[in-house]
Structure formats: structure tokens, C-alpha cells
GUVEXPA-682750 format. One record per residue (C-alpha): residue in three letters; x, y, z. Coordinates in steps of 0.2 Angstrom, whole numbers, plus 2048, in hexadecimal, padded with zeros to 3 digits. Example, Ala and Ser with C-alpha at 12.3 -4.5 7.8 and 13.67 -1.06 7.14 Angstrom:
REM residues 2
Ala83E7EA827
Ser8447FB824
This chain:
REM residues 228
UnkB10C7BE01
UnkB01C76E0D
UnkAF2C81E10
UnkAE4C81E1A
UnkADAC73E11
UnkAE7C67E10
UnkAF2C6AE22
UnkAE6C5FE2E
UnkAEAC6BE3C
UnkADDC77E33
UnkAD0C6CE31
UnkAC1C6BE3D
UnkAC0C5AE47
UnkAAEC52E44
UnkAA3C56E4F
UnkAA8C68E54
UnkA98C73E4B
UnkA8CC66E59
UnkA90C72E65
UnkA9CC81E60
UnkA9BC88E73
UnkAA2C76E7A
UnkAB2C78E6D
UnkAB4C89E73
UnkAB7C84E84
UnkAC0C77E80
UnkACEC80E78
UnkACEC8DE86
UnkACDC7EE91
UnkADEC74E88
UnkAE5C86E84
UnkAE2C8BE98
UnkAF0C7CE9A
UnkAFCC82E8E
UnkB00C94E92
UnkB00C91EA3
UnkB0EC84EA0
UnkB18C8BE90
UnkB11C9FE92
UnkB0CCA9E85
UnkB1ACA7E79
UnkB1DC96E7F
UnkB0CC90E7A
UnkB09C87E68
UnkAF8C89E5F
UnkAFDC7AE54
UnkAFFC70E66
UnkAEEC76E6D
UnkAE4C71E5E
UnkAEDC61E60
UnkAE4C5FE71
UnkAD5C67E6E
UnkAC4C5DE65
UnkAC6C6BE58
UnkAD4C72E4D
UnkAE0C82E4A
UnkAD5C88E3B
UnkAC6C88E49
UnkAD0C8EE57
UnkAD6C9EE4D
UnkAC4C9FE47
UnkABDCA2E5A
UnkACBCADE5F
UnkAD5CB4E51
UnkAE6CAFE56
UnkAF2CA9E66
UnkAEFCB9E6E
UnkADDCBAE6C
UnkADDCA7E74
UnkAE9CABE83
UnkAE1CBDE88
UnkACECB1E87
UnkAD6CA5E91
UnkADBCB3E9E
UnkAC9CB9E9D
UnkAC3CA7E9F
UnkACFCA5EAE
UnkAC6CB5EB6
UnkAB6CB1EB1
UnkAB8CA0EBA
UnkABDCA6ECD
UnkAB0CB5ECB
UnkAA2CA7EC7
UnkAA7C9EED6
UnkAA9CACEE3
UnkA95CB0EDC
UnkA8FC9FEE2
UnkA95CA3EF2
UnkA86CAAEFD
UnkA8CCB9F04
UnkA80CC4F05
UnkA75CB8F13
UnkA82CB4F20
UnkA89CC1F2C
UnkA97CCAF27
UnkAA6CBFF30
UnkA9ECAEF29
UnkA9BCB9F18
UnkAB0CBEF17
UnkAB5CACF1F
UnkAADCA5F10
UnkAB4CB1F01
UnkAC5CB0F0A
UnkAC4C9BF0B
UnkABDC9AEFA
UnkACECA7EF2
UnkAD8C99EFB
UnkAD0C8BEF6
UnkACDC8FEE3
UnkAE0C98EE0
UnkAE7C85EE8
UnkADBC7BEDC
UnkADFC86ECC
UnkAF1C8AECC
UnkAF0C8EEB9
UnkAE5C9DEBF
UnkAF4CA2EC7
UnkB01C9EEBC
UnkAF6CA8EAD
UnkAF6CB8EB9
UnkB09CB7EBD
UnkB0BCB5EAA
UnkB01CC2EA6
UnkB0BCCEEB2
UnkB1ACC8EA8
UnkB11CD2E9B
UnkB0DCE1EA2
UnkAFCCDEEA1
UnkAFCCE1E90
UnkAEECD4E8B
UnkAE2CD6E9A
UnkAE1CECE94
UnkADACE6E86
UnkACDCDBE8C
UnkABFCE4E8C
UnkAB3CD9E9A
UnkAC2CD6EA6
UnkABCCE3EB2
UnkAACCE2EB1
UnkAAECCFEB6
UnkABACD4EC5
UnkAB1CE4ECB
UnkAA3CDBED4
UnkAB2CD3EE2
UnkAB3CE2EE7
UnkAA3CE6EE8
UnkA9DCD5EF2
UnkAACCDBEFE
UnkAA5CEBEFD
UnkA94CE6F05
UnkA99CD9F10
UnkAA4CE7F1A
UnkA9ACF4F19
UnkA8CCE6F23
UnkA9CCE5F2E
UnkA9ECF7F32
UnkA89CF9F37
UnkA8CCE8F3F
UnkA9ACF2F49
UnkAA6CE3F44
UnkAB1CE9F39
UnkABECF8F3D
UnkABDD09F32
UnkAC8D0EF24
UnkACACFEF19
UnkAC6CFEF09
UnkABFCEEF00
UnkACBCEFEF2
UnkADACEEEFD
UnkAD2CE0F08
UnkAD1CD8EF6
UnkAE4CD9EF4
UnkAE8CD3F03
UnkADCCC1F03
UnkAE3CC1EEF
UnkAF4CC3EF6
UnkAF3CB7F02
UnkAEACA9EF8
UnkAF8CADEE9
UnkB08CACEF1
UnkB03C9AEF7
UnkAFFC93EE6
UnkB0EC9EEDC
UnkB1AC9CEE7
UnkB19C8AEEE
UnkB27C83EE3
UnkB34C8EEE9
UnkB2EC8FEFA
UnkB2EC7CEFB
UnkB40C7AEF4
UnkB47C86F00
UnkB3BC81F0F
UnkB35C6FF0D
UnkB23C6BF07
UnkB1AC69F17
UnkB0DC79F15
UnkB0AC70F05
UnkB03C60F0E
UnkAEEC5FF0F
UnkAEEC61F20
UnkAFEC70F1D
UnkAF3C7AF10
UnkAE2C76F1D
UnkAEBC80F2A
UnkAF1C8EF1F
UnkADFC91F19
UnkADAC92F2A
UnkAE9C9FF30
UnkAE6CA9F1E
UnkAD3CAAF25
UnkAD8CAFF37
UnkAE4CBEF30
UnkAD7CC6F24
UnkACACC3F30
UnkAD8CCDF40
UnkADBCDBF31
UnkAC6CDEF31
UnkAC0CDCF43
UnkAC1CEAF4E
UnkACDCE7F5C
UnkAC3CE1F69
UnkABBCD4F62
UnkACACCBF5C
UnkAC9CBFF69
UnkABACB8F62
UnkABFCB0F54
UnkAC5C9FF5B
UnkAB5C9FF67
């Protein structure tokens, strides 16, 4: 009978105690790949030690077990589109320019990370069950809301933007939108064809997903503006 000492998937891989933080984003780097392609129950530890620059016994000691590794992954994913929509510079461009951006920037980085998306619908699978339980989820998600908040309240004093929208449901719909082109593209392209898909397909989208928010905000009669 093996134990941890003798299986070589428990053993540490040299190097690893260099730099303990790189490891640990390596496995949620590896493991990111791994339940977005096999799910949760899908997903093999013994697999993504075998892929990582460390090993199981080390993976188990940074995250307990496969669910603490999938729902830090989830956090991980979060943690990364939330980082990026901070880089943006909102708060210093007028309120149109500050929503074009934050509405270009969903579509671009739900297309370039379709593992973000395929975490979330897996997630949904489950209920939710893993992202309850993680304790910084909305903390790292409340400040969206809060940058949306800000940029159409400038709109509204700006006398831009209509009354009665809330941020959190302009959230939904520039999440909705940016979503349903990455998590449904495989279906849509068999019944369809694959043309949306191209560069110059998904460049045009981006731009129509821009106009739509940007007609749903703007008070009616300035609408006209938006290709000038």
C-alpha cells in the first residue's frame, strides 16, 4: 500500500518553497483549464498536479481539497475581470466615453477568456453552492456596481442619461450581452454558420453590443448622436 512518502504525486517538485505564491497560481492557473473542460466532478487532482510545477500533497496543502481548489479558482476567475475593469479610467472621461469603455472592455475580456465563462455556467450548474460560501466574492464584484453607479449618476447631472435605471440592471444587461456570445457560440455556430465568429464578425458585434447599452442610457433625443 503507497502513502504519501512513497506515491510521487504527493511529493513536492524542486524548486516549489522559491516562491510559494508563484506555485499557487500555477495550480489555479493549470486547475482554471481543468474544470472549465471536465467540470467539477470531472476534474482530477492527480491530473492537475501532473501539470502543475508542484504536487497533489502541495495542492491539498494550499486548498484543502478539490473544492477548496475549484471554488479559489471561481474566486480567482472573478478576481481577474474585476482587476481589469479597475485599470480602466472611468472616473476621468465623460460619462458616454466612461460606459463605451466598460461595455467594450466586458466584450472583449468574456471573448478572450471563455473559461471565465464556462466556470460561471458551471457554477450555475451547481446552484451556486461554492460561490455562497466564498467569503470575498462580493466584495470583489460590488465595486462594478459601484463604478456603474457613478458613471450614470455623472450622466444624470450631465442630463445624458434617462431616469429610472438602476446600475445593477445595466450590469445585467452588458453581462448578458457579452455572455451569450462567448457561451453560446458553439451552438449558435452549428445551427447559423460561423460568420459573427470571424474577427471582423465579433468586431462588428462589439460595436452593435456598444450602440444598444449606450440607446438603453441616453435620453431619447440625443440618440442621434451616437454615430456623429
Amino acid at each position: 500500500m503507497s502513502t504519501a512518502d512513497d506515491d510521487p504525486l504527493l511529493e513536492p517538485k524542486a524548486g516549489w518553497k522559491q516562491n510559494p505564491e508563484a506555485v499557487r497560481m500555477d495550480i489555479i492557473k493549470v486547475a482554471t483549464a481543468e474544470f472549465a473542460l471536465n467540470g467539477l466532478s470531472g476534474a482530477r487532482v492527480n491530473e492537475i498536479a501532473a501539470k502543475t510545477k508542484t504536487s497533489k500533497r502541495m495542492i491539498y496543502y494550499y486548498f484543502g481539497d478539490k473544492d477548496g481548489l475549484y471554488q479559489q479558482v471561481l474566486i480567482e476567475a472573478y478576481r481577474e475581470v474585476r482587476e481589469g475593469e479597475h485599470k480602466l479610467d472611468l472616473e476621468h472621461v465623460e460619462p458616454v466615453a466612461a460606459l463605451r469603455n466598460l461595455v467594450e472592455f466586458t466584450f472583449d475580456h468574456h471573448r478572450r477568456n471563455p473559461d471565465f465563462i464556462r466556470l460561471v455556467m458551471i457554477e450555475n450548474i451547481h446552484h451556486g453552492e461554492y460561490l455562497k460560501h466564498a467569503a470575498l466574492i462580493k466584495s470583489l464584484n460590488q465595486p462594478v456596481i459601484e463604478r456603474l453607479e457613478r458613471i450614470y449618476k455623472r450622466g444624470l447631472e450631465q442630463q445624458l442619461f434617462r431616469d429610472g435605471i438602476t446600475a445593477l440592471a445595466l450590469h445585467w444587461h452588458i453581462s448578458a450581452l457579452s455572455f451569450f456570445n462567448v457561451s453560446n457560440q458553439t451552438t449558435f455556430s452549428i445551427s447559423f454558420g460561423k460568420s459573427l465568429f470571424t474577427k471582423t464578425g465579433q468586431n462588428t458585434l462589439k460595436q452593435q453590443v456598444v450602440d444598444m447599452v449606450l440607446r438603453f442610457v441616453l435620453k431619447p433625443e440625443l440618440i442621434q448622436q451616437l454615430g456623429n
